[in-house]
DSSP file (Angstrom, degrees, kcal/mol; ACC not computed):
  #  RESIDUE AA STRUCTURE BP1 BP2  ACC     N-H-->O    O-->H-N    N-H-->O    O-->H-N    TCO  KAPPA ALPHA  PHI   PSI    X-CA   Y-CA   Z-CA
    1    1 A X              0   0    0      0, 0.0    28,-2.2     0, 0.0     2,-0.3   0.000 360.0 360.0 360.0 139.8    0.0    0.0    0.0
    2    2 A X  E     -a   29   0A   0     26,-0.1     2,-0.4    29,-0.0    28,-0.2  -0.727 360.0-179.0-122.2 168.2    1.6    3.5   -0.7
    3    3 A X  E     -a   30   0A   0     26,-0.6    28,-1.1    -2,-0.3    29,-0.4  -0.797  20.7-148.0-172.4 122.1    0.0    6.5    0.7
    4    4 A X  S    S+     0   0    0     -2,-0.4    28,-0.4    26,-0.2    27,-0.2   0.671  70.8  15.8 -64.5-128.4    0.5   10.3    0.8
    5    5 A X  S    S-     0   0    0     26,-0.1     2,-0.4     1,-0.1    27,-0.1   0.114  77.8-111.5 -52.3-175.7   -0.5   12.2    3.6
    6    6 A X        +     0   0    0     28,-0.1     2,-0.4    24,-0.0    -1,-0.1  -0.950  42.4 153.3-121.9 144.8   -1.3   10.9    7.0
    7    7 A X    >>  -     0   0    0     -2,-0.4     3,-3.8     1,-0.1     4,-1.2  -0.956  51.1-105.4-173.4 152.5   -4.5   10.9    8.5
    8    8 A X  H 3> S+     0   0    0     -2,-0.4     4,-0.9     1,-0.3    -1,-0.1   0.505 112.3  53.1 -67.0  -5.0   -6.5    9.2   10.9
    9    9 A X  H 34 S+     0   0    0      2,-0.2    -1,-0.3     3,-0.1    -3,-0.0   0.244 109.3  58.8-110.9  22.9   -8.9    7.2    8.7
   10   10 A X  H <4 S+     0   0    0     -3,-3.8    -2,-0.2     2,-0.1     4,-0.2   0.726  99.8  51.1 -82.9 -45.5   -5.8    6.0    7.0
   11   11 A X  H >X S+     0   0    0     -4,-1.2     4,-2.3     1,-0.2     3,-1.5   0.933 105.9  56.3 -83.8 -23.0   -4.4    4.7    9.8
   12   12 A X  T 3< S+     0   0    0     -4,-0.9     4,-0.5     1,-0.3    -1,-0.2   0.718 102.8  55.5 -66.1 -14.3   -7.6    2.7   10.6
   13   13 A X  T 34 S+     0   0    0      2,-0.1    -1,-0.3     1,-0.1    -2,-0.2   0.287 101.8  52.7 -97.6  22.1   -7.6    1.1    7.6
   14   14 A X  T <> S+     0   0    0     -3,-1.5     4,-0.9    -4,-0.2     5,-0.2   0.266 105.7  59.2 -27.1 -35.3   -4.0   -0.3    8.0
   15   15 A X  H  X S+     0   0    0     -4,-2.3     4,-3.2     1,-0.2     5,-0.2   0.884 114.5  40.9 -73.9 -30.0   -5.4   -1.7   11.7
   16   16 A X  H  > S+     0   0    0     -4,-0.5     4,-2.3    -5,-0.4    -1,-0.2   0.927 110.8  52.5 -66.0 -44.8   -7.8   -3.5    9.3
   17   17 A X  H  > S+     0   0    0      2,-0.2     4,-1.0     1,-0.1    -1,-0.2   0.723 116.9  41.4 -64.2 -46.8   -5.4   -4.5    6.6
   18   18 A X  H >< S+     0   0    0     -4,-0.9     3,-0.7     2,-0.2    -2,-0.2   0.993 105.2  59.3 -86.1 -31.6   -3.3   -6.0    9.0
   19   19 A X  H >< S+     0   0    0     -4,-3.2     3,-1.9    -5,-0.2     2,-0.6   0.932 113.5  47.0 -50.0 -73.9   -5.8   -7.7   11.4
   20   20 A X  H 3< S+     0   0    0     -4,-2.3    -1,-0.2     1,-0.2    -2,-0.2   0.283 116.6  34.3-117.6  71.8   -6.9   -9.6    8.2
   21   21 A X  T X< S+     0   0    0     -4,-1.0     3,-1.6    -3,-0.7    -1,-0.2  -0.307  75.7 143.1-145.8  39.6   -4.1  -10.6    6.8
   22   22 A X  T <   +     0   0    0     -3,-1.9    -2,-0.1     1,-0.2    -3,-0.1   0.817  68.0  60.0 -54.1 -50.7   -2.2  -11.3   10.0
   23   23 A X  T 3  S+     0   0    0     -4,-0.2     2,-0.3     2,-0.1    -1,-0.2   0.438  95.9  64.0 -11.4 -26.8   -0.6  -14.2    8.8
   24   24 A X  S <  S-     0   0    0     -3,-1.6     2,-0.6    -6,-0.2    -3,-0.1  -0.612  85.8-116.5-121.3 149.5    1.2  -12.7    5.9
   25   25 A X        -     0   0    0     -2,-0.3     2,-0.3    46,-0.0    24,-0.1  -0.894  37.7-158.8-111.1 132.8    4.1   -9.9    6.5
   26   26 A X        -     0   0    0     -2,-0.6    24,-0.7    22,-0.5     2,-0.3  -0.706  22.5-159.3-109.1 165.1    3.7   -6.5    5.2
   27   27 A X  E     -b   50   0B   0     -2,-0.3     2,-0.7    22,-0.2    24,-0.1  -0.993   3.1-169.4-130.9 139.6    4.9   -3.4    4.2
   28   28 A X  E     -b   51   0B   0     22,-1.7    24,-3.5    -2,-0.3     2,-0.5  -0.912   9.4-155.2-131.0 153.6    3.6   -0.2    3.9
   29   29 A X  E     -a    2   0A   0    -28,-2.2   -26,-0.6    -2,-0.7     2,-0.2  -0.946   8.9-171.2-120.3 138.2    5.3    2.8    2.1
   30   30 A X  E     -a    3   0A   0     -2,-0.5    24,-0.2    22,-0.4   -26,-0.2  -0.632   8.0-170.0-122.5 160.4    4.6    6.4    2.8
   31   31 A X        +     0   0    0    -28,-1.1     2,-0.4    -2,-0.2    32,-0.3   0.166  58.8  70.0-142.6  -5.4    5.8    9.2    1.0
   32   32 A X  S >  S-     0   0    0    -29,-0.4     3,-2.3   -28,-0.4    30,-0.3  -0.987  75.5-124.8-134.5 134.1    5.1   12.2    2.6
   33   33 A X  G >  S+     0   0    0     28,-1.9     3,-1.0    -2,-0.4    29,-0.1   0.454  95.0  88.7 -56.9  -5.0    6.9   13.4    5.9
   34   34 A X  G 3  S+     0   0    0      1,-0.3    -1,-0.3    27,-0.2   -28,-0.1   0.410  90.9  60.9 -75.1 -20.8    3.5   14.0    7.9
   35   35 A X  G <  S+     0   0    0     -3,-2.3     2,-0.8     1,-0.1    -1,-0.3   0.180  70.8  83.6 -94.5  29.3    4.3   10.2    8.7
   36   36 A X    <   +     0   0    0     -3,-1.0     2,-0.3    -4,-0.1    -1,-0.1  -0.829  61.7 122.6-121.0  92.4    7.4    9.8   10.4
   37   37 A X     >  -     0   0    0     -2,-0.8     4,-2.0     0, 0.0     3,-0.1  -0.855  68.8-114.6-133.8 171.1    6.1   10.5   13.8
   38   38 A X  T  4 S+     0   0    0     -2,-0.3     5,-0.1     1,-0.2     4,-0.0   0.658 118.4  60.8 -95.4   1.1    6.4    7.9   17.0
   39   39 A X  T  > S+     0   0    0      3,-0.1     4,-0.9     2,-0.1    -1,-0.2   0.541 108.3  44.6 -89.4 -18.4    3.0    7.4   17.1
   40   40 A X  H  > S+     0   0    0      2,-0.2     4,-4.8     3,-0.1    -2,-0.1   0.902 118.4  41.7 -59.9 -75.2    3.2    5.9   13.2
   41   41 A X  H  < S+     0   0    0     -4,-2.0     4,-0.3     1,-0.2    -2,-0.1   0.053 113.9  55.0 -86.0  42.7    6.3    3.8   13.8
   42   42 A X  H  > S+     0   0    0      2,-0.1     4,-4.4     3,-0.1    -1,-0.2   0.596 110.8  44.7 -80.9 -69.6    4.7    2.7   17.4
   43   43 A X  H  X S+     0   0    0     -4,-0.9     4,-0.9     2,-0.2     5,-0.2   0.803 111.7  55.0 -69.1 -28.4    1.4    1.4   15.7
   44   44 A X  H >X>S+     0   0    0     -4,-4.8     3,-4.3     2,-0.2     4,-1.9   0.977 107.8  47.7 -55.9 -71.7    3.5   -0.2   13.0
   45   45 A X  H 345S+     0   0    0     -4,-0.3    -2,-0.2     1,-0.2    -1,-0.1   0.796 109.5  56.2 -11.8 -60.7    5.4   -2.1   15.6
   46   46 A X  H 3<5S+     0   0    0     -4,-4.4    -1,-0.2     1,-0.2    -3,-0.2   0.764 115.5  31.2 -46.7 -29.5    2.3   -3.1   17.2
   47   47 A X  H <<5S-     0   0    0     -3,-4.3    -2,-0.2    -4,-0.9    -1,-0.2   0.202 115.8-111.9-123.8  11.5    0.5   -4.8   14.4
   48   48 A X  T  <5 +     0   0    0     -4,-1.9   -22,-0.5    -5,-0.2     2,-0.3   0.974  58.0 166.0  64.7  52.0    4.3   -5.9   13.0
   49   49 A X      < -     0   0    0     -5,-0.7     2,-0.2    21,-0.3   -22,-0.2  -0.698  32.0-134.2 -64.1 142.7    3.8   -3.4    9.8
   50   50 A X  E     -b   27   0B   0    -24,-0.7   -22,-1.7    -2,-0.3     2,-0.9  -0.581  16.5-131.0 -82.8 154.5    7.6   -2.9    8.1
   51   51 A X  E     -b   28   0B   0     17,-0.4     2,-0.8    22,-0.2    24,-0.4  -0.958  14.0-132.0-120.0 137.5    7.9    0.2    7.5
   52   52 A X        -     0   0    0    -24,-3.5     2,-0.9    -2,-0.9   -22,-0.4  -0.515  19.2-158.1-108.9 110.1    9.0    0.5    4.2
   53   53 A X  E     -c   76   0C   0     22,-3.9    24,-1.3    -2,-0.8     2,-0.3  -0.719  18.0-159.3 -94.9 132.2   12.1    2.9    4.0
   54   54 A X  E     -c   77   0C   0     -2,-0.9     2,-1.1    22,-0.3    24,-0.2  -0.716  26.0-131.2-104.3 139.2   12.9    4.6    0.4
   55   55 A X  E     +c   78   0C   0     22,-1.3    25,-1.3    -2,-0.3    24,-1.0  -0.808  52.5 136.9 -88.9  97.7   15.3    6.2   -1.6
   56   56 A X  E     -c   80   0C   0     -2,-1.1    25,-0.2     7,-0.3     3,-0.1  -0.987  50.7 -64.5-139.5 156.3   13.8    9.5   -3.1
   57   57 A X        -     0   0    0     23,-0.9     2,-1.1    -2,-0.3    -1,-0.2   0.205  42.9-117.5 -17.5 152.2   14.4   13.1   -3.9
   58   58 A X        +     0   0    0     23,-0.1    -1,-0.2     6,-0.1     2,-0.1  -0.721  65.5 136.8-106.6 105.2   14.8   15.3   -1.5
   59   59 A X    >   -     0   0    0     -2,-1.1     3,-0.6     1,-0.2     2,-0.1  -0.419  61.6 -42.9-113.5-170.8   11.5   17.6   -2.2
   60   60 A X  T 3  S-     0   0    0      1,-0.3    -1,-0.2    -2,-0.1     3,-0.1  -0.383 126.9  -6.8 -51.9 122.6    8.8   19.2   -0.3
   61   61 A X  T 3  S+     0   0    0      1,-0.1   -28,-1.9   -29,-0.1    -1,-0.3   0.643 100.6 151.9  40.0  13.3    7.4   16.9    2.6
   62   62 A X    <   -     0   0    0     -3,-0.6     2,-1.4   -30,-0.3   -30,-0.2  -0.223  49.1-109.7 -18.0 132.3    9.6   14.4    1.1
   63   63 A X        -     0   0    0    -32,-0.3    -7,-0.3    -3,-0.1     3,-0.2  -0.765  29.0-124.5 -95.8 120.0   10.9   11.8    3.4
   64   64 A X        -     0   0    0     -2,-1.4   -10,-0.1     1,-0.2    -6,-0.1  -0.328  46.5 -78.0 -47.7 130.7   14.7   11.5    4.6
   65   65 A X        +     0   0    0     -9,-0.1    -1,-0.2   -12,-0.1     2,-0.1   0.169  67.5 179.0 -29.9 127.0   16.6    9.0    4.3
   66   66 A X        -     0   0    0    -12,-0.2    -1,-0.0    -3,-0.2    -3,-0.0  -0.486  27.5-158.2-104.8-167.8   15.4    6.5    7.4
   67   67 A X        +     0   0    0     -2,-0.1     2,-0.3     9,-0.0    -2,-0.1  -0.295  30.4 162.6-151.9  34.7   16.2    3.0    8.8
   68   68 A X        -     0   0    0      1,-0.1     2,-0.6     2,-0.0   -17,-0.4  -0.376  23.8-167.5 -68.1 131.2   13.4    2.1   10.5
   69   69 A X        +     0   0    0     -2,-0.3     5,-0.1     1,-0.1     3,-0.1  -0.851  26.5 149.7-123.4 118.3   12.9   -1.3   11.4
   70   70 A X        +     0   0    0     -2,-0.6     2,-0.3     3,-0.3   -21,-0.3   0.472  57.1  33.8-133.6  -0.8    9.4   -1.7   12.5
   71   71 A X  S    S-     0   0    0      2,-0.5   -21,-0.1   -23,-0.2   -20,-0.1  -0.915  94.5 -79.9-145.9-164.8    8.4   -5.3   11.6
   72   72 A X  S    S+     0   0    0     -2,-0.3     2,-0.3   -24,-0.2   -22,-0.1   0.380 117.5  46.1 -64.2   2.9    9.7   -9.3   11.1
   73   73 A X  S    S-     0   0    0    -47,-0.2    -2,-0.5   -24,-0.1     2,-0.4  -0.968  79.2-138.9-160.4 146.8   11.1   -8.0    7.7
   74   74 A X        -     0   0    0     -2,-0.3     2,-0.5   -24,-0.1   -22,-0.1  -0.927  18.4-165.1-117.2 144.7   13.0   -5.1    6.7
   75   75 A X        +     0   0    0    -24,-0.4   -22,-3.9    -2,-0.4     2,-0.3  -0.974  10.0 176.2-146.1 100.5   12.0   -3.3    3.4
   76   76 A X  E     -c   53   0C   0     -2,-0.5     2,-0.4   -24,-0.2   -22,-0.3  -0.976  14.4-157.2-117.1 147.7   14.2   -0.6    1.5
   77   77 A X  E     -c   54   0C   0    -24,-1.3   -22,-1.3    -2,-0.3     2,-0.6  -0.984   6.1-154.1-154.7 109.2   13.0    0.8   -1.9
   78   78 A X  E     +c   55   0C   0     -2,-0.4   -22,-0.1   -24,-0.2   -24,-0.1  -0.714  31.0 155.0-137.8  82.2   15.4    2.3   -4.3
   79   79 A X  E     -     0   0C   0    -24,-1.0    -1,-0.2    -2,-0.6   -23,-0.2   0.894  51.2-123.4 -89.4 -31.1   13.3    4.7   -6.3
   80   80 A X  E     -c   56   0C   0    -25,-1.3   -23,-0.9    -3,-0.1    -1,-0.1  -0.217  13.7 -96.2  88.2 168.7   16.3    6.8   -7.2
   81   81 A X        +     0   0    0    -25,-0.2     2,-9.9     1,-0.1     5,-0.1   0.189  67.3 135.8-101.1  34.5   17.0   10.5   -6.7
   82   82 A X    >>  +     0   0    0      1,-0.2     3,-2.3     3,-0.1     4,-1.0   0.205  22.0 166.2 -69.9  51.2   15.9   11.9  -10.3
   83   83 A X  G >4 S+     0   0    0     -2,-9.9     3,-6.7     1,-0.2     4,-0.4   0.859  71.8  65.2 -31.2 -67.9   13.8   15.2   -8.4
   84   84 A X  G 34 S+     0   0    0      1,-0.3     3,-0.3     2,-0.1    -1,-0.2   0.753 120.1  23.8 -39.4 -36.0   13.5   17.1  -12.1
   85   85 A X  G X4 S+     0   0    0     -3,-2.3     3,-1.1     1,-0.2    -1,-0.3   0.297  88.9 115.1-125.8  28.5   11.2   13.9  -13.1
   86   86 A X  T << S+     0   0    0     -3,-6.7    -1,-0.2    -4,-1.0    -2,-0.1   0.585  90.4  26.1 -74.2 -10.1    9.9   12.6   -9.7
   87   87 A X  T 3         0   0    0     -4,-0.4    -1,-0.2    -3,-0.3    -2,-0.1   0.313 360.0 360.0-145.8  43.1    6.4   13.4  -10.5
   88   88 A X    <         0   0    0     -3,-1.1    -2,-0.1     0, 0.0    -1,-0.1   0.475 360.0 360.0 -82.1 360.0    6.3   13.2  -14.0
């Protein structure tokens, strides 16, 4: 699942997505800095979401390079740094 901005009936469908498919490991990737809060990577932890860290531009509400390791699998995602055509 990828997702832009963060907001609270987002995150209640991720508690949903992961109850059922609890079985399975995920990852979810965010894109926008309005989710890198501890109350994000806390409720990932809890329901053992990855948090899926990326290689991207450094733009507006862009995220900075992480390494958060926030489930059973670790997930990095090598979009490349190409700002001029990042949202062509």
């Amino acid at each position: 699942m990828v997702v832009s901005q963060r907001g609270e009936e987002t995150v209640i469908g991720w508690g949903a997505i992961a109850d059922a498919f609890a079985d399975w490991p995920l990852a979810v990737e965010v894109r926008h800095d309005s989710w890198i809060t501890d109350e994000t990577l806390e409720f990932f932890h809890e329901r053992r979401l990855a948090f899926c860290n990326i290689d991207q531009p450094t733009l507006a509400h862009c995220l900075p390079p992480t390494s958060h390791a926030t489930g059973e699998v670790g997930y990095f995602r090598l979009h490349g740094r190409n700002a001029r055509n990042w949202f062509s």
